[in-house]
ModelCIF file with pLDDT and N, C-alpha, C, O atoms, coordinates in Angstrom:
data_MODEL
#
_entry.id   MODEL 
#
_entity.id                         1 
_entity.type                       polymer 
_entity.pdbx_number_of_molecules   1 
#
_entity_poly.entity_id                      1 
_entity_poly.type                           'polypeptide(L)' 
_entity_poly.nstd_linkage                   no 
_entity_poly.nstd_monomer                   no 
_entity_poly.pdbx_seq_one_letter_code       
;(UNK)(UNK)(UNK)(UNK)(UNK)(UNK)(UNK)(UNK)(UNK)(UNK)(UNK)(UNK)(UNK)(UNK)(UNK)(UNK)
(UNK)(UNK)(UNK)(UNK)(UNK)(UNK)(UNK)(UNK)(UNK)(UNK)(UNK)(UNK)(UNK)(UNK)(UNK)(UNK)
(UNK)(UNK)(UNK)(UNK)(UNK)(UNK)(UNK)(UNK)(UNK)(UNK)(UNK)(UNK)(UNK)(UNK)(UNK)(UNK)
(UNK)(UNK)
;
_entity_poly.pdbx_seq_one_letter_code_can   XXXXXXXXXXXXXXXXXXXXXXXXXXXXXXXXXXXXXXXXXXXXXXXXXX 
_entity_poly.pdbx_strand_id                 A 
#
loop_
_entity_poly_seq.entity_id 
_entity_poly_seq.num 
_entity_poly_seq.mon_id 
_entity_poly_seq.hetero 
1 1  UNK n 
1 2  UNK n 
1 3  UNK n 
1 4  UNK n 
1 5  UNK n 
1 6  UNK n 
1 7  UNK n 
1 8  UNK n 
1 9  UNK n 
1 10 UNK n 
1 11 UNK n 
1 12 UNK n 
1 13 UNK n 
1 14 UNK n 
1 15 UNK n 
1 16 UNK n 
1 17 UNK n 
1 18 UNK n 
1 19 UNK n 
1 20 UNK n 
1 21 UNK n 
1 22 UNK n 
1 23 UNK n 
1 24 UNK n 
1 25 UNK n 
1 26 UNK n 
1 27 UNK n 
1 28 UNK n 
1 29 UNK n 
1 30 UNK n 
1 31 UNK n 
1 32 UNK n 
1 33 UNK n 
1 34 UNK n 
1 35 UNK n 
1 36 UNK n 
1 37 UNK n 
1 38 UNK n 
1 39 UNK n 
1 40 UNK n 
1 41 UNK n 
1 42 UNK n 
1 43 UNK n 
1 44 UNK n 
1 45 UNK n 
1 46 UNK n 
1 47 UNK n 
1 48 UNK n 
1 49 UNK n 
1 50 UNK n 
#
_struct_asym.id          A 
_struct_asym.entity_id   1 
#
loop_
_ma_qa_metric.id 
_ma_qa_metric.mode 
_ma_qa_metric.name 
_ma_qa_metric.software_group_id 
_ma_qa_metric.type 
1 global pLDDT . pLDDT 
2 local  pLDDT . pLDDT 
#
_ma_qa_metric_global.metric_id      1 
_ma_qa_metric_global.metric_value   88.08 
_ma_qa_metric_global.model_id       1 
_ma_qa_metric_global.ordinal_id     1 
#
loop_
_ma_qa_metric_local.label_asym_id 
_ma_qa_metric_local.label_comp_id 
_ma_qa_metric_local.label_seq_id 
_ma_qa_metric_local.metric_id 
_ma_qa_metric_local.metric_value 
_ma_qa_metric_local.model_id 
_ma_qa_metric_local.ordinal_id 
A UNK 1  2 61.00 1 1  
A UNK 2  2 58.00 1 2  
A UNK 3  2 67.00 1 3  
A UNK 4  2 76.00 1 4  
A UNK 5  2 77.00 1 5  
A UNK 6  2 82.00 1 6  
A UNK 7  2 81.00 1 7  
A UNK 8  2 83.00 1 8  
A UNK 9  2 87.00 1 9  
A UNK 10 2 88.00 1 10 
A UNK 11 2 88.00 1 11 
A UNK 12 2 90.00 1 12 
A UNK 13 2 92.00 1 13 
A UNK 14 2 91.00 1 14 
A UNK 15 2 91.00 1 15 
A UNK 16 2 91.00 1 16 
A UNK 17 2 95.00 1 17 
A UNK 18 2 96.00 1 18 
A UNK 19 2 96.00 1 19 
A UNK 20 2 95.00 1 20 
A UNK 21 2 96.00 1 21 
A UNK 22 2 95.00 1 22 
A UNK 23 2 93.00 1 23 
A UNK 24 2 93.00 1 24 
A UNK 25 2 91.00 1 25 
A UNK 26 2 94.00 1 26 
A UNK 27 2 94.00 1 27 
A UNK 28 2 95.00 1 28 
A UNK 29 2 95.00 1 29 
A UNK 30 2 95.00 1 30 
A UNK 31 2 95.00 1 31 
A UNK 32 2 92.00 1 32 
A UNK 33 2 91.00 1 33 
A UNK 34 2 91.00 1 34 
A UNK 35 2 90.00 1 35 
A UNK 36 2 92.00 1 36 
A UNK 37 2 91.00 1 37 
A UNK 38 2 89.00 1 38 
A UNK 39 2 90.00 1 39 
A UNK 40 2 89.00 1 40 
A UNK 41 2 92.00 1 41 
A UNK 42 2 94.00 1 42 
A UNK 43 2 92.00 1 43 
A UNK 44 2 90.00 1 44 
A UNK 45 2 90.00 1 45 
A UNK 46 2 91.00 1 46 
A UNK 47 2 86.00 1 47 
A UNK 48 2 86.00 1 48 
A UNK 49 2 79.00 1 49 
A UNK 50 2 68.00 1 50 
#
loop_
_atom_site.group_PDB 
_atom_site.id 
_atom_site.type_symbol 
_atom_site.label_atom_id 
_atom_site.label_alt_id 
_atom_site.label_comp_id 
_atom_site.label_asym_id 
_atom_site.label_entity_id 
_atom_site.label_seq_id 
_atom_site.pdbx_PDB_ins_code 
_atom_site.Cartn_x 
_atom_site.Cartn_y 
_atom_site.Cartn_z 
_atom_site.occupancy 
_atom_site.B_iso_or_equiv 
_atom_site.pdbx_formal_charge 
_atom_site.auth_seq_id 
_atom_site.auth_comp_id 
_atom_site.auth_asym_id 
_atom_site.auth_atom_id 
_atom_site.pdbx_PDB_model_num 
ATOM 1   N N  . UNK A 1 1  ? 158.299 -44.571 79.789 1.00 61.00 ? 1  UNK A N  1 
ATOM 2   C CA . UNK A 1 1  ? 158.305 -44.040 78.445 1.00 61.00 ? 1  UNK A CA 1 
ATOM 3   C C  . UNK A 1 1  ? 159.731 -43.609 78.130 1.00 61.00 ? 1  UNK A C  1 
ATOM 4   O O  . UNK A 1 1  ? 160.218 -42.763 78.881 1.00 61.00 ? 1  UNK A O  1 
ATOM 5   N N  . UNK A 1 2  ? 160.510 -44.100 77.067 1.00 58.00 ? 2  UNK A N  1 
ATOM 6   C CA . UNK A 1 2  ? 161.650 -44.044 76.891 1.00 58.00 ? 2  UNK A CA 1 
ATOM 7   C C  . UNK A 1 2  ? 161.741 -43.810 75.490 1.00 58.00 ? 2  UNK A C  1 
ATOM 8   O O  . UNK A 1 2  ? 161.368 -44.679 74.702 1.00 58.00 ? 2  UNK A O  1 
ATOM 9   N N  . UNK A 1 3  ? 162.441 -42.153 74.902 1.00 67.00 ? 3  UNK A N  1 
ATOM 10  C CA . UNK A 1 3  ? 162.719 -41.750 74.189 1.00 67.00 ? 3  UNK A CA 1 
ATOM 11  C C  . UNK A 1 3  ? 163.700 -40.636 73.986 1.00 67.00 ? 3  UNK A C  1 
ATOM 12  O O  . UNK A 1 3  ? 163.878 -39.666 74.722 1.00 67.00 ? 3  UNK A O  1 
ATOM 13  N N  . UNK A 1 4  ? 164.195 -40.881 73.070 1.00 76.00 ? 4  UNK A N  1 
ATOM 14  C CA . UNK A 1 4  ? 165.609 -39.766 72.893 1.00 76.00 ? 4  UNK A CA 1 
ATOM 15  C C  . UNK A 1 4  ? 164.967 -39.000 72.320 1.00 76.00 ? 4  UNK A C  1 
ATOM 16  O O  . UNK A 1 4  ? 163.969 -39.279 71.656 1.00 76.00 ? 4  UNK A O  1 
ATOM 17  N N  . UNK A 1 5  ? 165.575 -37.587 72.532 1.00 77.00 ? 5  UNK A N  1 
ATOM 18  C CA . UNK A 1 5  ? 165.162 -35.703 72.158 1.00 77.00 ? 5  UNK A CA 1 
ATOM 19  C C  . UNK A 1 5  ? 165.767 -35.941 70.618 1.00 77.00 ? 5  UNK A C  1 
ATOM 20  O O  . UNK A 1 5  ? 165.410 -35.038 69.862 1.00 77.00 ? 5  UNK A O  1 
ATOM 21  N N  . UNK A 1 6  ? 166.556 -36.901 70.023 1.00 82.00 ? 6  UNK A N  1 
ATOM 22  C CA . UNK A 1 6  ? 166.552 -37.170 68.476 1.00 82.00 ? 6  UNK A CA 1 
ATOM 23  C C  . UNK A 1 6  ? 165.356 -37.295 68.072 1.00 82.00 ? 6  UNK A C  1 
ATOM 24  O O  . UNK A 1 6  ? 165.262 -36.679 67.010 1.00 82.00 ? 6  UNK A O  1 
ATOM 25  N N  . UNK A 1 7  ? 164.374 -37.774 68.360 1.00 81.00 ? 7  UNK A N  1 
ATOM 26  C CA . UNK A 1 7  ? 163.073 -38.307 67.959 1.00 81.00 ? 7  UNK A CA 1 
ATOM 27  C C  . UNK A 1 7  ? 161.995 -37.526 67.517 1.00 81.00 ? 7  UNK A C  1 
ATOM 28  O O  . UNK A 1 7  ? 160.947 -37.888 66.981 1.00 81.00 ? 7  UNK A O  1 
ATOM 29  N N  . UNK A 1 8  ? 162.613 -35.797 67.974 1.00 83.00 ? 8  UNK A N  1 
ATOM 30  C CA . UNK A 1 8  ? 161.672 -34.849 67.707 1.00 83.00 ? 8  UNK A CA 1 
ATOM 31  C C  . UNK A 1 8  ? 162.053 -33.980 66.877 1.00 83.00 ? 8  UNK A C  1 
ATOM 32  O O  . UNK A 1 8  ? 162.704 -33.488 67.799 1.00 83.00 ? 8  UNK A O  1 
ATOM 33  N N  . UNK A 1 9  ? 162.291 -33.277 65.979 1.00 87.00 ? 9  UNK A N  1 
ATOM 34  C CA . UNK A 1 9  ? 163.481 -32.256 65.614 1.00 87.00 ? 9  UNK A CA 1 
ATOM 35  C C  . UNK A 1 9  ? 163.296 -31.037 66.001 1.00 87.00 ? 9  UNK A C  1 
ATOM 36  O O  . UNK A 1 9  ? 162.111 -30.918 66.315 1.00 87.00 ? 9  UNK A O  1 
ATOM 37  N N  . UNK A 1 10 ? 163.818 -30.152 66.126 1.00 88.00 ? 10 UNK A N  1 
ATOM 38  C CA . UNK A 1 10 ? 164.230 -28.754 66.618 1.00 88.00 ? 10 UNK A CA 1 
ATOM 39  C C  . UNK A 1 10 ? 163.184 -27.870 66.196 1.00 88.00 ? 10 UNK A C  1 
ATOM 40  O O  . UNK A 1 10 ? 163.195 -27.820 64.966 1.00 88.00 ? 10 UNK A O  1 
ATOM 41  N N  . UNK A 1 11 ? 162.362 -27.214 66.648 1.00 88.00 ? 11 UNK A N  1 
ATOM 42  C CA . UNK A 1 11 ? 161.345 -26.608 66.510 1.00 88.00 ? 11 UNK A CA 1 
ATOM 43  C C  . UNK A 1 11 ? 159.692 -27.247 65.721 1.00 88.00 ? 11 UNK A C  1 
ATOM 44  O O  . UNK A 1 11 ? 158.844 -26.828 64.934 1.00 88.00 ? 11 UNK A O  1 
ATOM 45  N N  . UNK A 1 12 ? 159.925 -28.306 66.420 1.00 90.00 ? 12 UNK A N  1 
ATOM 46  C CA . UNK A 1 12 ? 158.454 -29.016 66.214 1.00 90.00 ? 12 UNK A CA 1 
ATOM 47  C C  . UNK A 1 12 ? 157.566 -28.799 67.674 1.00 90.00 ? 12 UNK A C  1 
ATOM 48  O O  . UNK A 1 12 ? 157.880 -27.990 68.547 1.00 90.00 ? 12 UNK A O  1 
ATOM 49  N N  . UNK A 1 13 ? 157.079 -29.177 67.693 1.00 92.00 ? 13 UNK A N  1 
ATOM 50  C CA . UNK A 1 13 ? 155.528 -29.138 68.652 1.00 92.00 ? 13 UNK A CA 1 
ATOM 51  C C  . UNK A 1 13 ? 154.914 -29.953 68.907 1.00 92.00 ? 13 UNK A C  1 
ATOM 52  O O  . UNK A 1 13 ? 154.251 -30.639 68.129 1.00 92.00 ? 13 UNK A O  1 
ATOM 53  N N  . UNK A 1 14 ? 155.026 -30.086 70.384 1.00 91.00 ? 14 UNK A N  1 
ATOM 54  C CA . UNK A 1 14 ? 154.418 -31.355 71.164 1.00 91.00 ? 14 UNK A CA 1 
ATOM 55  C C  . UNK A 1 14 ? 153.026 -31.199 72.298 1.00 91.00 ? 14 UNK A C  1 
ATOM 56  O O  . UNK A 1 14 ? 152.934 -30.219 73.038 1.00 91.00 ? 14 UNK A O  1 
ATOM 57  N N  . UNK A 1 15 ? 152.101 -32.206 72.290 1.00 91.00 ? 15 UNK A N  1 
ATOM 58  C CA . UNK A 1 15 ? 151.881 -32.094 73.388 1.00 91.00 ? 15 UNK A CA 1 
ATOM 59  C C  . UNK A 1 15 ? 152.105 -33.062 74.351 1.00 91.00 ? 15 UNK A C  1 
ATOM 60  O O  . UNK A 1 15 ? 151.650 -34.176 74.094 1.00 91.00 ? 15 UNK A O  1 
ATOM 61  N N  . UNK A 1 16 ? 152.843 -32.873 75.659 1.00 91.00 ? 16 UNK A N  1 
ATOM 62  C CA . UNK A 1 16 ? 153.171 -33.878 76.683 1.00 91.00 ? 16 UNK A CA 1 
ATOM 63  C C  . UNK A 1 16 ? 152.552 -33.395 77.650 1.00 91.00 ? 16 UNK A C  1 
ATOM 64  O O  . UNK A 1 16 ? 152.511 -32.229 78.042 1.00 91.00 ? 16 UNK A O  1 
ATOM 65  N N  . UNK A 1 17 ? 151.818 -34.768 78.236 1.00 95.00 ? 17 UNK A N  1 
ATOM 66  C CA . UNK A 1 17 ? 151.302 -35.011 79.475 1.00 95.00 ? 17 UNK A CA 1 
ATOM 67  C C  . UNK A 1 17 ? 152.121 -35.912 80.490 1.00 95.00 ? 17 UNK A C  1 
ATOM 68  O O  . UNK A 1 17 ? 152.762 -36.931 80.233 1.00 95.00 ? 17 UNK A O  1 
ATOM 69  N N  . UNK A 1 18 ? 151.923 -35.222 81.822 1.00 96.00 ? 18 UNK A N  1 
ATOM 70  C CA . UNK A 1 18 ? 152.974 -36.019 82.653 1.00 96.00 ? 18 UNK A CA 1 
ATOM 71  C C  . UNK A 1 18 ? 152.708 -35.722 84.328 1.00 96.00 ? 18 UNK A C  1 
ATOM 72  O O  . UNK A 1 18 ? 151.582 -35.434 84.732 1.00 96.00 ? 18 UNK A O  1 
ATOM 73  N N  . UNK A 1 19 ? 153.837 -35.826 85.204 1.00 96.00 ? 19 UNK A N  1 
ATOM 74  C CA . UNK A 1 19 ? 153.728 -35.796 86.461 1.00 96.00 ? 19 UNK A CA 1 
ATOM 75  C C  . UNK A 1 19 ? 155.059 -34.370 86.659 1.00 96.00 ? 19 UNK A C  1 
ATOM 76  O O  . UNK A 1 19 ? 155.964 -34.237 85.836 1.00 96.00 ? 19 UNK A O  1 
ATOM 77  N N  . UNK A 1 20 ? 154.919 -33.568 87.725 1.00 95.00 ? 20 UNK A N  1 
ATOM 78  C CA . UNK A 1 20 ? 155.779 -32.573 87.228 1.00 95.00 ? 20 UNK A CA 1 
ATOM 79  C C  . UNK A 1 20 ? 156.966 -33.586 88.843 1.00 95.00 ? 20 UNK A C  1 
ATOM 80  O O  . UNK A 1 20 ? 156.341 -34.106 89.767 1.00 95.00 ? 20 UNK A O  1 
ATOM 81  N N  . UNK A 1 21 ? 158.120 -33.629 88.828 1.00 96.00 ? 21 UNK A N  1 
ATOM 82  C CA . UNK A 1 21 ? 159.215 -34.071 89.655 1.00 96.00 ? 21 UNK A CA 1 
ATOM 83  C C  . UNK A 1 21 ? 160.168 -32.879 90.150 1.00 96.00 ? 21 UNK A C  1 
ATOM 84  O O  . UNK A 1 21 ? 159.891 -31.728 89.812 1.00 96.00 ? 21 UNK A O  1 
ATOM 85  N N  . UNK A 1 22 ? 161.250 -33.136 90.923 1.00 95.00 ? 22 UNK A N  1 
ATOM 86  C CA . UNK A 1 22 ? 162.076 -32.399 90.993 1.00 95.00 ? 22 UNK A CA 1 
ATOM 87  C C  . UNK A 1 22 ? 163.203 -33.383 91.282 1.00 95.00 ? 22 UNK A C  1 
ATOM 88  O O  . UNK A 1 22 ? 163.239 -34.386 91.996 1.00 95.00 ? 22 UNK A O  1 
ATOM 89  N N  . UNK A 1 23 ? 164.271 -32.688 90.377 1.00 93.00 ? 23 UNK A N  1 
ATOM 90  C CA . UNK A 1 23 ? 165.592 -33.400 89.647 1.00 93.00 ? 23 UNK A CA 1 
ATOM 91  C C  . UNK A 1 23 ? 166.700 -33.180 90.330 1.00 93.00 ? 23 UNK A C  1 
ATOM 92  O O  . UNK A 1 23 ? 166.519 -32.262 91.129 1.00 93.00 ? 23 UNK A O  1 
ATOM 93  N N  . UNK A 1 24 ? 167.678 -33.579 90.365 1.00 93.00 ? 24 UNK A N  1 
ATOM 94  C CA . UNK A 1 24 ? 168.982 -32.393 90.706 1.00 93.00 ? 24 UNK A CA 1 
ATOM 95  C C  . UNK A 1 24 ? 169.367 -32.514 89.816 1.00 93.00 ? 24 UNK A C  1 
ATOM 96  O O  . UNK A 1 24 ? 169.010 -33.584 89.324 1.00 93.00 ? 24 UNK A O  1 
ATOM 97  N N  . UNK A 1 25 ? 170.122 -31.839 89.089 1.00 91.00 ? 25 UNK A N  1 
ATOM 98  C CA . UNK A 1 25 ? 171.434 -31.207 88.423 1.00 91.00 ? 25 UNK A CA 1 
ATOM 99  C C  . UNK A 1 25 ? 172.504 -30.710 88.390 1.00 91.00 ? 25 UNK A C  1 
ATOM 100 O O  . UNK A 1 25 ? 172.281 -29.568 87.989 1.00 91.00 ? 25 UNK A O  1 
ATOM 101 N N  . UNK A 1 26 ? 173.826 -30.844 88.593 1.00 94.00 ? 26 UNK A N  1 
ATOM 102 C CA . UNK A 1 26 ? 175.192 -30.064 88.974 1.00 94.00 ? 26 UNK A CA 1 
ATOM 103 C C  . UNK A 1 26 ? 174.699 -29.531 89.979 1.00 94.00 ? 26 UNK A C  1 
ATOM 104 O O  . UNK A 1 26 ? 174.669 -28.301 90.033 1.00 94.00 ? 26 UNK A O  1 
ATOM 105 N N  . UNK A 1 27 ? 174.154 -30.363 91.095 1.00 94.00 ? 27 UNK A N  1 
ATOM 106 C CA . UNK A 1 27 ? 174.367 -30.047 92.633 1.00 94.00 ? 27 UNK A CA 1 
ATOM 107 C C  . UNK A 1 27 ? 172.791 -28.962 93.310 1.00 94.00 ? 27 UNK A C  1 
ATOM 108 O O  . UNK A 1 27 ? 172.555 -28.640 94.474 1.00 94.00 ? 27 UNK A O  1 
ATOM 109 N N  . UNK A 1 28 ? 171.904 -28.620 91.906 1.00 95.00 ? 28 UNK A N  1 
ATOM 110 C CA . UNK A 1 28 ? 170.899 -27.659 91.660 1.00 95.00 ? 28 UNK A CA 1 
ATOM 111 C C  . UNK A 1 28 ? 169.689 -28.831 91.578 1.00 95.00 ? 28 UNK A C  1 
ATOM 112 O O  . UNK A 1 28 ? 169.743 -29.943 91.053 1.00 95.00 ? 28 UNK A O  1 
ATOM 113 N N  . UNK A 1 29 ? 168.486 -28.123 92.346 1.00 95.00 ? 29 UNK A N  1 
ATOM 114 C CA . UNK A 1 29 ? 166.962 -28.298 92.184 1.00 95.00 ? 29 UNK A CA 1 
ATOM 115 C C  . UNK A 1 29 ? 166.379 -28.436 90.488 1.00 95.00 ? 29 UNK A C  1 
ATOM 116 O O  . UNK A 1 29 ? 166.659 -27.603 89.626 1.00 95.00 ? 29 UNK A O  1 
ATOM 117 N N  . UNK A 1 30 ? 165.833 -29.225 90.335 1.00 95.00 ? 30 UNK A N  1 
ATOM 118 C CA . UNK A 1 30 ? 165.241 -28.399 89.111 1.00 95.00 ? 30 UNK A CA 1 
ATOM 119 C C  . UNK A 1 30 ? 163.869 -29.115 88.885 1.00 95.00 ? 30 UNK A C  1 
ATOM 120 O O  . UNK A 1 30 ? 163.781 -30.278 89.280 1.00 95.00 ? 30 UNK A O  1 
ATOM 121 N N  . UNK A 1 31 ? 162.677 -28.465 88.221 1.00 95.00 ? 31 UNK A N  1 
ATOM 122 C CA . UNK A 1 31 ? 161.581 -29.291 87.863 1.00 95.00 ? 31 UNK A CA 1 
ATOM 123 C C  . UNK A 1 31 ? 161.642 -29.504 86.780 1.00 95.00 ? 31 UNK A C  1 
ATOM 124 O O  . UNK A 1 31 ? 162.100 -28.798 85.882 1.00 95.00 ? 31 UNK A O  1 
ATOM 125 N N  . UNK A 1 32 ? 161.032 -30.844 86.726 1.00 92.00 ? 32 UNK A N  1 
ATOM 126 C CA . UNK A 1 32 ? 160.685 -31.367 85.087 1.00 92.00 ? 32 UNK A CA 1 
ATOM 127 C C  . UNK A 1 32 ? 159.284 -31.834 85.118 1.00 92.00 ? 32 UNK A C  1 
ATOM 128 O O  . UNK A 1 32 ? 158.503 -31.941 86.063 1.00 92.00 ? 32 UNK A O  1 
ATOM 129 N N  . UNK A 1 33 ? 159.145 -32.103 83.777 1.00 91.00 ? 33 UNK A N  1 
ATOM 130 C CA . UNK A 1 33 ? 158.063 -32.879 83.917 1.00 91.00 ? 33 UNK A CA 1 
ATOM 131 C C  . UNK A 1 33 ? 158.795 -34.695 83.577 1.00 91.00 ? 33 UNK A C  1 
ATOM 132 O O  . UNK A 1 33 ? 159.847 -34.931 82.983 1.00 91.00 ? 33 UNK A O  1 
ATOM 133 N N  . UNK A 1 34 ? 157.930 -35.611 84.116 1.00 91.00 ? 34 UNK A N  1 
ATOM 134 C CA . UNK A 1 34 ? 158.476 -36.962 83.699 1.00 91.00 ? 34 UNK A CA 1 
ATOM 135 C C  . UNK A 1 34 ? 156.845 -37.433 82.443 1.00 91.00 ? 34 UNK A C  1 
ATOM 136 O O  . UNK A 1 34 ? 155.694 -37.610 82.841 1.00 91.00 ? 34 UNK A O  1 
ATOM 137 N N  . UNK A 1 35 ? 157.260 -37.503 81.182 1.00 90.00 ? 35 UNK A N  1 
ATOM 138 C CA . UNK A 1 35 ? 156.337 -37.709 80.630 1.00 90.00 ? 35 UNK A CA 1 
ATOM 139 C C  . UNK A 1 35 ? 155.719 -38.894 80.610 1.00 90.00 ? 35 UNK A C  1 
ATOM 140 O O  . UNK A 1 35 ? 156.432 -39.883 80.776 1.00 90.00 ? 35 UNK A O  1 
ATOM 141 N N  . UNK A 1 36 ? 153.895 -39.132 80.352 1.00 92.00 ? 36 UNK A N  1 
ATOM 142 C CA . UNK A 1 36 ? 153.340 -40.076 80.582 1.00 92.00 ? 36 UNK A CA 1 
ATOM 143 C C  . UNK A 1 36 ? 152.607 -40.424 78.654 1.00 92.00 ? 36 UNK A C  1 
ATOM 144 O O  . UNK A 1 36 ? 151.974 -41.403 78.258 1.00 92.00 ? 36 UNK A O  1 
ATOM 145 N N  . UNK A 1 37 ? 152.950 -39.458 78.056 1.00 91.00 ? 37 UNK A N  1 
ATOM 146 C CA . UNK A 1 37 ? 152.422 -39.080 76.883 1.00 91.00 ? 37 UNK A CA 1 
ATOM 147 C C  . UNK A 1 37 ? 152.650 -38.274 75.956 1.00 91.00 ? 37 UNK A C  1 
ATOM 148 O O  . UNK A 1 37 ? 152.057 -37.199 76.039 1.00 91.00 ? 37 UNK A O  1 
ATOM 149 N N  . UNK A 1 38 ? 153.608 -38.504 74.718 1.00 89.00 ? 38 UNK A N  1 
ATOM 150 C CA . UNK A 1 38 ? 153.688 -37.191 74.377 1.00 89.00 ? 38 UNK A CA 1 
ATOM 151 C C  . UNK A 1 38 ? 153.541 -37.568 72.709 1.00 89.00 ? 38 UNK A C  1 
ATOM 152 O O  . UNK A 1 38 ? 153.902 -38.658 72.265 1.00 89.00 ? 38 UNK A O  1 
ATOM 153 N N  . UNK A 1 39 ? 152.890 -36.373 71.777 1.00 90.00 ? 39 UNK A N  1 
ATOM 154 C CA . UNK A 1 39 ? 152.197 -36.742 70.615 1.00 90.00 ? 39 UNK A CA 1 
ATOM 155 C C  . UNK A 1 39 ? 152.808 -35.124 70.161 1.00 90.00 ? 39 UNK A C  1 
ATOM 156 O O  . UNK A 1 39 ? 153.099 -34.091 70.763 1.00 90.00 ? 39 UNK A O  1 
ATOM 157 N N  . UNK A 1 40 ? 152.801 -35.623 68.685 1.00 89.00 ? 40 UNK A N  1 
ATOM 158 C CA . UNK A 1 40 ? 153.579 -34.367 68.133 1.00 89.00 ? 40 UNK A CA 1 
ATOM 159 C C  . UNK A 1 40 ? 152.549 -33.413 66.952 1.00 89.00 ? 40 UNK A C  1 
ATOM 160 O O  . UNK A 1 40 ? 152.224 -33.853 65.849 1.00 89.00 ? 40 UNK A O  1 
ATOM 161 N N  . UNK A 1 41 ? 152.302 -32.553 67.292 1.00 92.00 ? 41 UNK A N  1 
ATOM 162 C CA . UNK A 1 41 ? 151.078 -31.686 67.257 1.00 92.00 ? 41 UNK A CA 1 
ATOM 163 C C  . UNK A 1 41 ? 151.277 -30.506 65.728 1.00 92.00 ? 41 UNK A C  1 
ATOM 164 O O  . UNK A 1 41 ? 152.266 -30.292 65.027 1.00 92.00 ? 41 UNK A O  1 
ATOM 165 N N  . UNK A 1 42 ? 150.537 -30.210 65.697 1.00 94.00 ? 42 UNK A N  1 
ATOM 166 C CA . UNK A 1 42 ? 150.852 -28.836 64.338 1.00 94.00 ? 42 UNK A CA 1 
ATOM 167 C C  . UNK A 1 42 ? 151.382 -27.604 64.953 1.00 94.00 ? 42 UNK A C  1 
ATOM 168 O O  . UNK A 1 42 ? 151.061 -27.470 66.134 1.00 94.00 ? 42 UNK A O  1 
ATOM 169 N N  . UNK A 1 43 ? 151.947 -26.884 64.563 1.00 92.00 ? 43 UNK A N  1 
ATOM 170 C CA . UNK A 1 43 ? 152.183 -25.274 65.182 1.00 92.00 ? 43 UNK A CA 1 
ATOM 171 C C  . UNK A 1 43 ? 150.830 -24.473 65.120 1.00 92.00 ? 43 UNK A C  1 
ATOM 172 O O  . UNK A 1 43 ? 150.013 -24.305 64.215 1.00 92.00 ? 43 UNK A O  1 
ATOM 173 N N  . UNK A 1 44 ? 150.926 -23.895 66.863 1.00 90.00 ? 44 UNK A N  1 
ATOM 174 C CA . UNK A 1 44 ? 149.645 -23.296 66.689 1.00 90.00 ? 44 UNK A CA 1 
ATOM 175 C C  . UNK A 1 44 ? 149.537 -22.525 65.912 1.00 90.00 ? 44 UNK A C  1 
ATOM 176 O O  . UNK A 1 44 ? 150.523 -22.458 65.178 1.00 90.00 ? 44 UNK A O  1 
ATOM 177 N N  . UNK A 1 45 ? 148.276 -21.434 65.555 1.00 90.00 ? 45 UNK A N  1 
ATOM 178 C CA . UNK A 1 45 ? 148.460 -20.155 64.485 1.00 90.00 ? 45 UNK A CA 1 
ATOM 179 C C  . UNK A 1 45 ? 149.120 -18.714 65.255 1.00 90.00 ? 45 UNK A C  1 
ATOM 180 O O  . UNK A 1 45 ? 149.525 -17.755 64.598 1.00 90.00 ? 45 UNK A O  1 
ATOM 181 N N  . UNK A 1 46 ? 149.133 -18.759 66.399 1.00 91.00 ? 46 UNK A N  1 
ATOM 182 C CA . UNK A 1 46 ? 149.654 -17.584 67.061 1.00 91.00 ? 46 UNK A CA 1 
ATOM 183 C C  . UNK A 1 46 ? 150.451 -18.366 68.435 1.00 91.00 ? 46 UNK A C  1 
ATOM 184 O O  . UNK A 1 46 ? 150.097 -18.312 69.613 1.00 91.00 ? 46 UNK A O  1 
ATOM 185 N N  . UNK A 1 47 ? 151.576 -19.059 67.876 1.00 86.00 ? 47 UNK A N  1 
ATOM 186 C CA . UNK A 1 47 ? 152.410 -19.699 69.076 1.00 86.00 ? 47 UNK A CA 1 
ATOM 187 C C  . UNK A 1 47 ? 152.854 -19.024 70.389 1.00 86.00 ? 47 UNK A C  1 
ATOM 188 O O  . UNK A 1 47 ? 153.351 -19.629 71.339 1.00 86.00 ? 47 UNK A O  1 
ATOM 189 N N  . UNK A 1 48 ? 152.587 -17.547 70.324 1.00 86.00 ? 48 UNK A N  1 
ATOM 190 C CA . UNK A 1 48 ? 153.437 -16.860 71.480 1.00 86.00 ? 48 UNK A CA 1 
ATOM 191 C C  . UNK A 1 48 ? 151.900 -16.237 72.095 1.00 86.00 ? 48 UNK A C  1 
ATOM 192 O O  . UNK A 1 48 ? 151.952 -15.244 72.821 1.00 86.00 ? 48 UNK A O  1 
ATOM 193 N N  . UNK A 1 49 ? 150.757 -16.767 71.821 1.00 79.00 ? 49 UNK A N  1 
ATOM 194 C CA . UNK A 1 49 ? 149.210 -16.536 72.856 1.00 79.00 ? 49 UNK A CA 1 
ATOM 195 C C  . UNK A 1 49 ? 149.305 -17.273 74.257 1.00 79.00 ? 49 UNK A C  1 
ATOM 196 O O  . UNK A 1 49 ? 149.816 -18.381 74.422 1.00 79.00 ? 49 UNK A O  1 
ATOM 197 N N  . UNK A 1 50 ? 148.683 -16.417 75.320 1.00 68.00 ? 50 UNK A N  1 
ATOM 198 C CA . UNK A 1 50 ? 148.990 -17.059 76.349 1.00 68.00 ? 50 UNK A CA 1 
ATOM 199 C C  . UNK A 1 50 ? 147.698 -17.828 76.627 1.00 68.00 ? 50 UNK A C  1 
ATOM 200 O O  . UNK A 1 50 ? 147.627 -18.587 77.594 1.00 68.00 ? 50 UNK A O  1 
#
């Protein structure tokens, strides 16, 4: 799945499904997810609910 972070704009809302990996970065660990799916969703009504 191949897409540029242009594709979404800056405070929209996604949901992605995926496999979670671990990356390096400037010499650092890091997790990501590698997405298998991702669909661009409404803002929830209370975005900061856990």
């Amino acid at each position: 799945m191949e897409q540029r972070r242009s594709a979404y704009p800056q405070d929209s809302w996604l949901a992605i499904q995926g496999q979670m990996e671990t990356l390096e970065v400037d010499g650092a660990r890091r997790v990501a997810i590698a997405p298998t799916s991702l669909a661009s969703i409404p803002e929830p009504k209370d975005p900061y609910q856990y």
